[in-house]
TORKOL-4160 file (C-alpha; in steps of 0.2 Angstrom, whole numbers, padded with zeros to 4 digits, m for minus):
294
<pt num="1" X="0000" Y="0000" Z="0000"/>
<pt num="2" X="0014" Y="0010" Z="0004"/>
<pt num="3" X="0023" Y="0008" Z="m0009"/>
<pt num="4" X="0009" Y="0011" Z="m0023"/>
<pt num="5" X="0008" Y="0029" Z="m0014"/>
<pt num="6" X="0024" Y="0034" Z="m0015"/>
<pt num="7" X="0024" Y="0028" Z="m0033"/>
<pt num="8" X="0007" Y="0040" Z="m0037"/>
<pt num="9" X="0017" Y="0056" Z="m0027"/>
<pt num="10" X="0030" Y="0050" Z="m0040"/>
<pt num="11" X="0020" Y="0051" Z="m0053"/>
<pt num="12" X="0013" Y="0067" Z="m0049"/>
<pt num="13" X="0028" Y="0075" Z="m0044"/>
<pt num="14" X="0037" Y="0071" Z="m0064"/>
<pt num="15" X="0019" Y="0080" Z="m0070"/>
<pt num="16" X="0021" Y="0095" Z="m0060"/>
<pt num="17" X="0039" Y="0099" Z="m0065"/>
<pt num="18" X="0036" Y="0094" Z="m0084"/>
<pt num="19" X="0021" Y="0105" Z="m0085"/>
<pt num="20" X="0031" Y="0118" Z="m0075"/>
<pt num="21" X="0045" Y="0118" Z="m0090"/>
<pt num="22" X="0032" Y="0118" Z="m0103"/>
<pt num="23" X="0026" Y="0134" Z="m0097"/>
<pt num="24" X="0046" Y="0139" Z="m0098"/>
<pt num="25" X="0047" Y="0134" Z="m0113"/>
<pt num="26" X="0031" Y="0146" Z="m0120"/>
<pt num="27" X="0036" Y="0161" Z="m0110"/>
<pt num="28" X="0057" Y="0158" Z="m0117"/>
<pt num="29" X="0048" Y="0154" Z="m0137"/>
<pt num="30" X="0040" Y="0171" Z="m0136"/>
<pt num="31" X="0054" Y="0182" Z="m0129"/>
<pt num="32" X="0069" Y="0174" Z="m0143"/>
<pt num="33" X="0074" Y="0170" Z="m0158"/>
<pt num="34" X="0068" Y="0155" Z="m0167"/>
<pt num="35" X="0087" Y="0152" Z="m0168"/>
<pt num="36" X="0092" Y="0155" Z="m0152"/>
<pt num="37" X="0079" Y="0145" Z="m0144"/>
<pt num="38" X="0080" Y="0130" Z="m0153"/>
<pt num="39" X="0099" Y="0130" Z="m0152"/>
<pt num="40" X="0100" Y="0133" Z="m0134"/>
<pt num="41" X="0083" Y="0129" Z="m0127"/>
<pt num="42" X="0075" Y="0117" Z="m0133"/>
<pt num="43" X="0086" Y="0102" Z="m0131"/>
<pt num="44" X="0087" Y="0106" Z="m0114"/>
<pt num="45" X="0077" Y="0093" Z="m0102"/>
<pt num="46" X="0069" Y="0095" Z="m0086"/>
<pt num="47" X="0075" Y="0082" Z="m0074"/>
<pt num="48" X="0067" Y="0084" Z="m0058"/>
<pt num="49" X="0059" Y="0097" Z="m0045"/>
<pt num="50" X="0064" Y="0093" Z="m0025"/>
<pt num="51" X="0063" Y="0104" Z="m0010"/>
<pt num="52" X="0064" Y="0120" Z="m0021"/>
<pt num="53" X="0080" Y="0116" Z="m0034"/>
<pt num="54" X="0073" Y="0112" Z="m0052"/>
<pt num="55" X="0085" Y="0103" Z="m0062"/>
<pt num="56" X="0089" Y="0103" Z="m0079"/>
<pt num="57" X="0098" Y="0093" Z="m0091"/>
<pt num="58" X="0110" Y="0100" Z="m0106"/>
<pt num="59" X="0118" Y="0089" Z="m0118"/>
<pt num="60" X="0136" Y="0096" Z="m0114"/>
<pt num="61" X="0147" Y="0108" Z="m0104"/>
<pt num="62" X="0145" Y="0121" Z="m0118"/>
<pt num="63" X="0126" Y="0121" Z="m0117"/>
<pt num="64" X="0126" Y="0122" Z="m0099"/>
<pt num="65" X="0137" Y="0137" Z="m0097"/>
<pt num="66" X="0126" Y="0146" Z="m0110"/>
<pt num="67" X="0111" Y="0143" Z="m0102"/>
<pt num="68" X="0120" Y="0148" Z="m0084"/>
<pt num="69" X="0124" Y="0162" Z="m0090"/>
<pt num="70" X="0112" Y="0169" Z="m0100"/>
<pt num="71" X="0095" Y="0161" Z="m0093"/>
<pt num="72" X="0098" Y="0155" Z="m0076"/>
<pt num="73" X="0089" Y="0170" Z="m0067"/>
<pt num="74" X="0077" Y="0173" Z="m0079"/>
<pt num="75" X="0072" Y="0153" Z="m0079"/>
<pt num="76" X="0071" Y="0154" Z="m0059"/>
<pt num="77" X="0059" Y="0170" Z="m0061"/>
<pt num="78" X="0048" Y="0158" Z="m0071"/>
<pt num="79" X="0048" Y="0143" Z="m0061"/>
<pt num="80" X="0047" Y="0155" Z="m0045"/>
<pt num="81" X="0032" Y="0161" Z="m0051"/>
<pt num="82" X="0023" Y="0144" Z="m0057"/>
<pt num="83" X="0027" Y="0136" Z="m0039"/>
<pt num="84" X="0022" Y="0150" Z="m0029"/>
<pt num="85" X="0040" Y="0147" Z="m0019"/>
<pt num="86" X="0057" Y="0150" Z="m0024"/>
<pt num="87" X="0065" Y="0141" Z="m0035"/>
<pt num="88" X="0085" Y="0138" Z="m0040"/>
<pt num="89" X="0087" Y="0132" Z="m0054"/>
<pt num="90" X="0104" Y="0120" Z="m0057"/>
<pt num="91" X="0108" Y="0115" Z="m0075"/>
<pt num="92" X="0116" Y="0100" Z="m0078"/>
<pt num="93" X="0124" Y="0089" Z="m0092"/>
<pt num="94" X="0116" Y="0075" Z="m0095"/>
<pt num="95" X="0111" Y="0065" Z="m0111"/>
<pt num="96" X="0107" Y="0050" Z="m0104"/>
<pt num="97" X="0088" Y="0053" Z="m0106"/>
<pt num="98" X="0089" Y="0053" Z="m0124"/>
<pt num="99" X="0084" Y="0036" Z="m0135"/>
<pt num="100" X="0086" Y="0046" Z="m0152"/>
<pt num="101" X="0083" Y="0060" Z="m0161"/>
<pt num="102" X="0064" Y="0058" Z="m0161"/>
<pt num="103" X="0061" Y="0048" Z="m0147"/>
<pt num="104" X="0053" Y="0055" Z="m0127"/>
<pt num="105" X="0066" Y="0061" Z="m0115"/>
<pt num="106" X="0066" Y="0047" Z="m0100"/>
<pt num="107" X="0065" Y="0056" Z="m0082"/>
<pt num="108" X="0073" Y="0052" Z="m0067"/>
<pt num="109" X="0075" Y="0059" Z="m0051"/>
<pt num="110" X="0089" Y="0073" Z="m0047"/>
<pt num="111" X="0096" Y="0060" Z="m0034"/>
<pt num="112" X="0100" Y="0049" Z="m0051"/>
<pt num="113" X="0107" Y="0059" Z="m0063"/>
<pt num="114" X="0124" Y="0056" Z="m0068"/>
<pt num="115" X="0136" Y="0062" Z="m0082"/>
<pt num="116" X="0138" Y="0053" Z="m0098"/>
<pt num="117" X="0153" Y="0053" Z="m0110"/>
<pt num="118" X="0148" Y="0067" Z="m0123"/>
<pt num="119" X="0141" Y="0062" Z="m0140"/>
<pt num="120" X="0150" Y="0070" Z="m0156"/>
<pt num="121" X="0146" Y="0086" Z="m0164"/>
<pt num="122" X="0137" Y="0085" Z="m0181"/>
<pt num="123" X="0130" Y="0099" Z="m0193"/>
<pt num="124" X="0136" Y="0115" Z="m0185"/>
<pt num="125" X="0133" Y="0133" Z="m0193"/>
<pt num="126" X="0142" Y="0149" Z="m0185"/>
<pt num="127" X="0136" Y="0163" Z="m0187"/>
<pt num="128" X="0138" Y="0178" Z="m0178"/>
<pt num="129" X="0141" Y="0182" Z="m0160"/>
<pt num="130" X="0130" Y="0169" Z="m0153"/>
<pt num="131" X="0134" Y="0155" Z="m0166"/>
<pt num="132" X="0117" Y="0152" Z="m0171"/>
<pt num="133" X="0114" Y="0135" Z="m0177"/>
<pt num="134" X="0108" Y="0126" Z="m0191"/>
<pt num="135" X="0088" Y="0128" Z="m0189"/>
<pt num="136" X="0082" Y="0109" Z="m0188"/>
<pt num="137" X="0071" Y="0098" Z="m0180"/>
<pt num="138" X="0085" Y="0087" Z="m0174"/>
<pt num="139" X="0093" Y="0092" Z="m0157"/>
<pt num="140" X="0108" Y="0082" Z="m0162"/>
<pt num="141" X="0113" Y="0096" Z="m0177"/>
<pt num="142" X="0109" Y="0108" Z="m0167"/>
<pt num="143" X="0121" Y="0106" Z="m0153"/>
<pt num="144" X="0140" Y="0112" Z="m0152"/>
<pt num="145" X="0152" Y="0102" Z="m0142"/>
<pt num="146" X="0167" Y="0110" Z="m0136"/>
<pt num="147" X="0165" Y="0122" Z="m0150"/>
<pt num="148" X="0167" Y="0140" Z="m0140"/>
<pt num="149" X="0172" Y="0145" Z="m0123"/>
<pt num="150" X="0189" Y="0136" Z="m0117"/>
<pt num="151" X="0208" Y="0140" Z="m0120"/>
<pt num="152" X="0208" Y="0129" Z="m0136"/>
<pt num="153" X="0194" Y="0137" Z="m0144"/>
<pt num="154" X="0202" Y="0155" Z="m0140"/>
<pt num="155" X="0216" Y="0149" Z="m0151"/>
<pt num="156" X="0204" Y="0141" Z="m0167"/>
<pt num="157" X="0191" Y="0156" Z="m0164"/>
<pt num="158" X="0179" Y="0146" Z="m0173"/>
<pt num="159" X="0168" Y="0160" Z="m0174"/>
<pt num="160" X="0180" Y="0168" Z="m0187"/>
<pt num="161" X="0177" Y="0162" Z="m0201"/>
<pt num="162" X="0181" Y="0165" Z="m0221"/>
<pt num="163" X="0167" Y="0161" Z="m0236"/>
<pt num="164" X="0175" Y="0151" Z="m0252"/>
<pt num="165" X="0163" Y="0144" Z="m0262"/>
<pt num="166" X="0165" Y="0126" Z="m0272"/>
<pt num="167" X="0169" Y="0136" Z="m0287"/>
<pt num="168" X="0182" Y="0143" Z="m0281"/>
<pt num="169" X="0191" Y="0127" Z="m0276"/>
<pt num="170" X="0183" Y="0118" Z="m0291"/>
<pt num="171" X="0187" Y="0129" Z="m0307"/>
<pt num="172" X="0200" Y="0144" Z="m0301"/>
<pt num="173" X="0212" Y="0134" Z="m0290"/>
<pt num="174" X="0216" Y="0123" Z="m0305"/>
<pt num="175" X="0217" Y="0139" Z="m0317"/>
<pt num="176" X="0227" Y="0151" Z="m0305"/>
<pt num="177" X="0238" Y="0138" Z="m0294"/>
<pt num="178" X="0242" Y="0135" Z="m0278"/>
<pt num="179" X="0251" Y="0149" Z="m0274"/>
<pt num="180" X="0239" Y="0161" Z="m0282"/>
<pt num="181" X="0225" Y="0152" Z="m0271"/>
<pt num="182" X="0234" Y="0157" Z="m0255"/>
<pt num="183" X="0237" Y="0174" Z="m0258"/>
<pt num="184" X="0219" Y="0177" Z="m0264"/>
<pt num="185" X="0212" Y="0167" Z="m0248"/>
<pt num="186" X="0229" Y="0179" Z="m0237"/>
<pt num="187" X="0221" Y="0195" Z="m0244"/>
<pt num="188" X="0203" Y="0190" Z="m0240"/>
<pt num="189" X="0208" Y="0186" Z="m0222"/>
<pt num="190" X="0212" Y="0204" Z="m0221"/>
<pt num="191" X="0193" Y="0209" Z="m0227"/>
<pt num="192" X="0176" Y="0206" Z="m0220"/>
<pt num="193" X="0161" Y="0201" Z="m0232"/>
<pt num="194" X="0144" Y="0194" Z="m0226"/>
<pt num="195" X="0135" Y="0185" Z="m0241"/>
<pt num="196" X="0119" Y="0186" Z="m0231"/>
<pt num="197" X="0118" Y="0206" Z="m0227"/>
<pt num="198" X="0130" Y="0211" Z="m0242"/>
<pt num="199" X="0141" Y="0223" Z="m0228"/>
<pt num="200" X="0158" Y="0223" Z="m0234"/>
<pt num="201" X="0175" Y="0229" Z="m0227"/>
<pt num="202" X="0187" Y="0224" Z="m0242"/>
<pt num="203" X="0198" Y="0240" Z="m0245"/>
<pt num="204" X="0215" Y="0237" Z="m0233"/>
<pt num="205" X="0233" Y="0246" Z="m0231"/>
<pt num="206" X="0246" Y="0233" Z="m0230"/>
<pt num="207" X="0264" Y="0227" Z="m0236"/>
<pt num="208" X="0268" Y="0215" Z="m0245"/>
<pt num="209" X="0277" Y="0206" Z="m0231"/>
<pt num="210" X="0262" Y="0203" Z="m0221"/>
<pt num="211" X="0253" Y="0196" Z="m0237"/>
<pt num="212" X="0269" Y="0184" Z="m0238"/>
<pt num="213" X="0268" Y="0179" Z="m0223"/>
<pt num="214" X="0249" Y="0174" Z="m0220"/>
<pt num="215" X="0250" Y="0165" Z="m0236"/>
<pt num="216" X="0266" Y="0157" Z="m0233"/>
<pt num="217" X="0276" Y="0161" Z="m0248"/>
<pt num="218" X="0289" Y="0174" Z="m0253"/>
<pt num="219" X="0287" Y="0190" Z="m0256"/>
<pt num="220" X="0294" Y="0189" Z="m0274"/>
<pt num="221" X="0279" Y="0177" Z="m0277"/>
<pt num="222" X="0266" Y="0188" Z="m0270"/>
<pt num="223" X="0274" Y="0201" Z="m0281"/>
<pt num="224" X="0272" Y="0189" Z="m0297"/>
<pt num="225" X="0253" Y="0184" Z="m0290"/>
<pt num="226" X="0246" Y="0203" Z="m0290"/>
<pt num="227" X="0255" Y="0205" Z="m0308"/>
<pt num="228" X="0244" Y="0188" Z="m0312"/>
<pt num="229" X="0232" Y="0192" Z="m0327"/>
<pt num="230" X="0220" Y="0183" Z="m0319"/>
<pt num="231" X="0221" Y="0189" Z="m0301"/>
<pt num="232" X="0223" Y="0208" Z="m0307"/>
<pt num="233" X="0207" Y="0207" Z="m0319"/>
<pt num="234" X="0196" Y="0195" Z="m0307"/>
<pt num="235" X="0200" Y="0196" Z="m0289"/>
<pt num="236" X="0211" Y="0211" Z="m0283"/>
<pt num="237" X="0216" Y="0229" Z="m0289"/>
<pt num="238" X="0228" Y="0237" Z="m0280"/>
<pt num="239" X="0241" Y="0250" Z="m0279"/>
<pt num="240" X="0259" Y="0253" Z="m0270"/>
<pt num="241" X="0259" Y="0269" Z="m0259"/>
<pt num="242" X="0274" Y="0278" Z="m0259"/>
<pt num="243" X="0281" Y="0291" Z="m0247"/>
<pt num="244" X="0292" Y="0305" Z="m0246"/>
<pt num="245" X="0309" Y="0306" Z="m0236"/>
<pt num="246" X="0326" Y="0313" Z="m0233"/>
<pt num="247" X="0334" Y="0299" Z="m0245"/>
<pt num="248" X="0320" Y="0301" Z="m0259"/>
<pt num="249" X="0302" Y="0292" Z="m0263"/>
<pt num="250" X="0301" Y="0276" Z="m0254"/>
<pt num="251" X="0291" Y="0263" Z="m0256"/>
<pt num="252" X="0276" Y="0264" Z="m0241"/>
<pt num="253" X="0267" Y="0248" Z="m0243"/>
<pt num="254" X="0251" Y="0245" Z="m0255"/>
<pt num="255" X="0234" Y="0251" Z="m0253"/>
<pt num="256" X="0223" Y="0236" Z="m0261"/>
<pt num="257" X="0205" Y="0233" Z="m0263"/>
<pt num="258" X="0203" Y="0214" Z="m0264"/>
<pt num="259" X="0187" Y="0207" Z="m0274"/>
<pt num="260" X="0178" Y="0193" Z="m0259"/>
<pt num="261" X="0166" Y="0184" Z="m0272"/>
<pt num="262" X="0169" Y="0175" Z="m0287"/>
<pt num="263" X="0166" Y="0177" Z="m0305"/>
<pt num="264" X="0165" Y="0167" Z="m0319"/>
<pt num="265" X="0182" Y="0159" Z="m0325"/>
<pt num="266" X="0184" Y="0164" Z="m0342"/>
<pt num="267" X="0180" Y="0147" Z="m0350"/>
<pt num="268" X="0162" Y="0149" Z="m0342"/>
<pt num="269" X="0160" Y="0167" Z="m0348"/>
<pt num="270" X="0162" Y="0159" Z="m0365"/>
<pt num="271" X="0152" Y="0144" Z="m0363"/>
<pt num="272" X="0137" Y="0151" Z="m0353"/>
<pt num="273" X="0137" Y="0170" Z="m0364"/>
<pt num="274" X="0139" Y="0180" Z="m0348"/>
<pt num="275" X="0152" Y="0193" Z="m0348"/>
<pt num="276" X="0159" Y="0199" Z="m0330"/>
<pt num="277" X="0162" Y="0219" Z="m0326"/>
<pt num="278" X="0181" Y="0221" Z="m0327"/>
<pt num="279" X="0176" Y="0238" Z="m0317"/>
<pt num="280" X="0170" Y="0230" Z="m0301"/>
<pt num="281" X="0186" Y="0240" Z="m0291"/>
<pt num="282" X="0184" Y="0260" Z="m0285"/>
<pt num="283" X="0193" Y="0272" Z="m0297"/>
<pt num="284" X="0207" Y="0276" Z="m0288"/>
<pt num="285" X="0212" Y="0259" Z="m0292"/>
<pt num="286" X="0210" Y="0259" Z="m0308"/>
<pt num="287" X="0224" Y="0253" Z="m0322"/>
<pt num="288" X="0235" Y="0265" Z="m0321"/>
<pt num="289" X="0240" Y="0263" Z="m0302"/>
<pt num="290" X="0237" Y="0244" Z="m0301"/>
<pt num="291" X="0253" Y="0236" Z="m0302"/>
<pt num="292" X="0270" Y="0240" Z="m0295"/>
<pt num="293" X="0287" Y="0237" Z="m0303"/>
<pt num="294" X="0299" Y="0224" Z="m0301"/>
């Protein structure tokens, strides 16, 4: 007899605390972004409610931090609210409760949760500050392991990132070379470009020396790259600033606008009919400034 009542308090309890995170859930849909939400939010679990401390469950360390840091009070607020008492709210990582991508979470007790190795990172899309995800119904692309927030990641900054398109890689890499390839993806790294708002940043002051370096060639093959028909007409214009001083004109460095999509290679302009603008770069890098002497 006992036993059958503590099994329907059981019961009841695991009701109480699921409908107390659906009601999160609704008031956290409304104030987010789709995005946000189902990167962070939804795959989060709620594990148990004892003696005012609600527990839920992230798939990793990286989810949890997130949601500590950026939830945890407002979470708490909520659950404060819904019990009528208040309530702390402790996030932990726990994937144990999943069966598969489409399958219910199993409950269990706070007293019975334990940590699980972590599962492998699958479809990630950064973007942004906040490294919003891929949208997708599966919690498993969604999630990012380890991608942001330690030492390691400080190094990578896997939120930096450069756009190259297949056809890059696939028709101009086999038409310019491998040294041309690094010196246009070098001289890219320098700009900024968002494909998806169209703000661009790809006008920079530098030396050739630096160009060398993040491309890891010389300096002589830079030179040899800019002077590339190729390059000059389809990817970069630029020009060498030259300065004044006590021995005479010295060269200064090169001012250089660098082109961040691609065009059409020159087979596919004759093959598909479609000429490209030649005039795609700013006047003052026009012809007559655009190369430097050897």
């Amino acid at each position: 007899m006992d036993r059958s009542v503590a099994d329907k308090t059981l019961s009841v309890q695991f009701s109480r605390h699921e409908e107390a995170w659906e009601m999160v859930l609704g008031e956290l849909r409304a104030e987010m972004s789709r995005a946000l939400f189902e990167t962070w939010v939804q795959p989060l679990r709620p594990l148990g409610y004892q003696k005012g401390n609600f527990a839920i469950g992230a798939i990793n360390t990286f989810g949890r931090a997130w949601v500590e840091e950026r939830l945890n009070s407002r979470i708490a607020q909520l659950l404060t609210a819904f019990y009528g008492e208040q309530v702390s709210v402790k996030v932990l990582v726990s994937n144990s409760f999943y069966r598969g991508d489409d399958a219910a979470p199993l409950i269990a007790p706070v007293a019975q949760v334990e940590k699980p190795a972590r599962r492998p990172v699958e479809n990630i899309q950064l973007e942004g500050d906040d490294l919003e995800a891929e949208e997708s119904g599966s919690p498993r692309k969604i999630m990012l392991q380890r991608a942001y927030g330690s030492q390691r990641a400080r190094l990578i900054q896997p939120e930096r990132g450069m756009f190259i398109t297949g056809y890059l890689f696939n028709k101009w890499l086999p038409l310019l070379g491998h040294s041309a390839f690094t010196v246009i993806l070098a001289a890219r790294s320098m700009c900024y470009w968002n494909p998806m708002t169209g703000e661009l940043r790809n006008v920079v002051e530098t030396e050739m020396g630096e160009i060398a370096e993040r491309a890891a060639v010389s300096v002589r093959t830079v030179k040899d790259v800019l002077n590339n028909e190729h390059v000059r007409q389809y990817f970069r214009r630029y020009r060498v600033r030259r300065v004044m001083t006590s021995n005479g004109v010295r060269t200064a460095g090169i001012s250089m606008q660098v082109r961040m999509d691609d065009p059409l290679t020159p087979q596919d302009q004759v093959a598909a009919g479609i000429e490209e603008d030649e005039h795609w770069y700013l006047p003052e890098f026009g012809p007559s400034e655009r190369s430097e002497s050897n």
